[in-house]
C-alpha positions in Angstrom: -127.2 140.5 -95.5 -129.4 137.7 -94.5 -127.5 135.1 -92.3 -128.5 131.5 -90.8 -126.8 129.6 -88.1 -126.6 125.8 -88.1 -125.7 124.0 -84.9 -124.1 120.3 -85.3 -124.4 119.0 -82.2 -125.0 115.5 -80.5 -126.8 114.4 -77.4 -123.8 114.2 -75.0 -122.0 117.3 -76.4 -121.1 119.7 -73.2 -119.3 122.3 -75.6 -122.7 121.7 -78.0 -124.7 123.0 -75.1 -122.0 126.3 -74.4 -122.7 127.0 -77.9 -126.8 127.0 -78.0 -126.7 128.4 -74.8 -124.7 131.1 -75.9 -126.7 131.7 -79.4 -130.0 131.9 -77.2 -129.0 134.0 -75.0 -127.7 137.0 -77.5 -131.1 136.2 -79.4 -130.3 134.3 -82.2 -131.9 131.8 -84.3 -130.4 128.5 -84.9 -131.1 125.3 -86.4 -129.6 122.6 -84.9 -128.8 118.8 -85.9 -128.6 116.3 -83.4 -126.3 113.5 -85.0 -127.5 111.4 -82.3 -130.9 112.0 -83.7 -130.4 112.6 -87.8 -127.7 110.1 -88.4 -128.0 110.8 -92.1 -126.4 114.4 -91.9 -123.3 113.4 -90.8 -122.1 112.9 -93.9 -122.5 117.0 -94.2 -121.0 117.8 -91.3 -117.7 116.0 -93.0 -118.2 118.1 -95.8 -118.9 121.1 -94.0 -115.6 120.6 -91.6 -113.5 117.7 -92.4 -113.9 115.8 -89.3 -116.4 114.2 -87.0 -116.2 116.6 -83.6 -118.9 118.8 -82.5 -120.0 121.5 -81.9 -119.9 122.5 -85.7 -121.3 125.7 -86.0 -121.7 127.1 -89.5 -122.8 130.8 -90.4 -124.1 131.0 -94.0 -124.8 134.5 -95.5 -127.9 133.6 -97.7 -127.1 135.8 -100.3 -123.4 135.2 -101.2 -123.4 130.8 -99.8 -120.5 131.8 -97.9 -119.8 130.0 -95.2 -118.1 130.5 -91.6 -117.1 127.1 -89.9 -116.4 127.0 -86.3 -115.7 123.8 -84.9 -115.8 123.7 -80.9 -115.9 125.6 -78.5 -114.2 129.0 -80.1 -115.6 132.1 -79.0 -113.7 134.6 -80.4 -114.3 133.0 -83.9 -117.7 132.6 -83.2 -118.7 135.8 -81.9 -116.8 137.4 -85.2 -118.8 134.8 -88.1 -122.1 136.6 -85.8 -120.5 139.9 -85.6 -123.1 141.4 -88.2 -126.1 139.9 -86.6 -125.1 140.7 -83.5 -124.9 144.6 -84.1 -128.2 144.1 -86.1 -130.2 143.1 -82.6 -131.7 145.6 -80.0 -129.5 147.2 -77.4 -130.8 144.8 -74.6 -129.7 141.9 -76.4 
């Protein structure tokens, strides 16, 4: 089950950093948006969540489209849309 992580984020987002930092340091890949920086996606992050805040971090499972929103700051939710992908990484990670 193939998963990718998208990362809204903007350039003055503490939480935004919490989030990447957190991502990078269990080993996995994301792809974030800067709104600061790609103004024309914002119109998908309100799709995607409803609101303007960041972080947005959405988990899509590749095969099925389904998609895991976490807006903010949530670890718990976060850490169980990447519960898969974590168990799928090296012991050390």
């Amino acid at each position: 089950m193939a998963k990718t992580i998208t990362v809204y984020s903007t350039n003055t987002c503490a939480y935004c950093l919490q989030v990447k930092k957190w991502l990078t340091a269990k080993g996995l890949p994301y792809q974030e948006i800067n709104l600061d920086q790609q103004p024309e996606h914002i119109d998908d992050l309100l799709k995607v969540s409803g609101q303007m805040a960041v972080p947005v971090t959405v988990v899509t499972d590749e095969d099925t489209k389904q998609q895991s929103v976490t807006v903010g700051w949530n670890l718990p939710k976060l850490t169980d849309a990447v519960k898969d992908m974590l168990n799928q990484l090296p012991a050390s990670a």
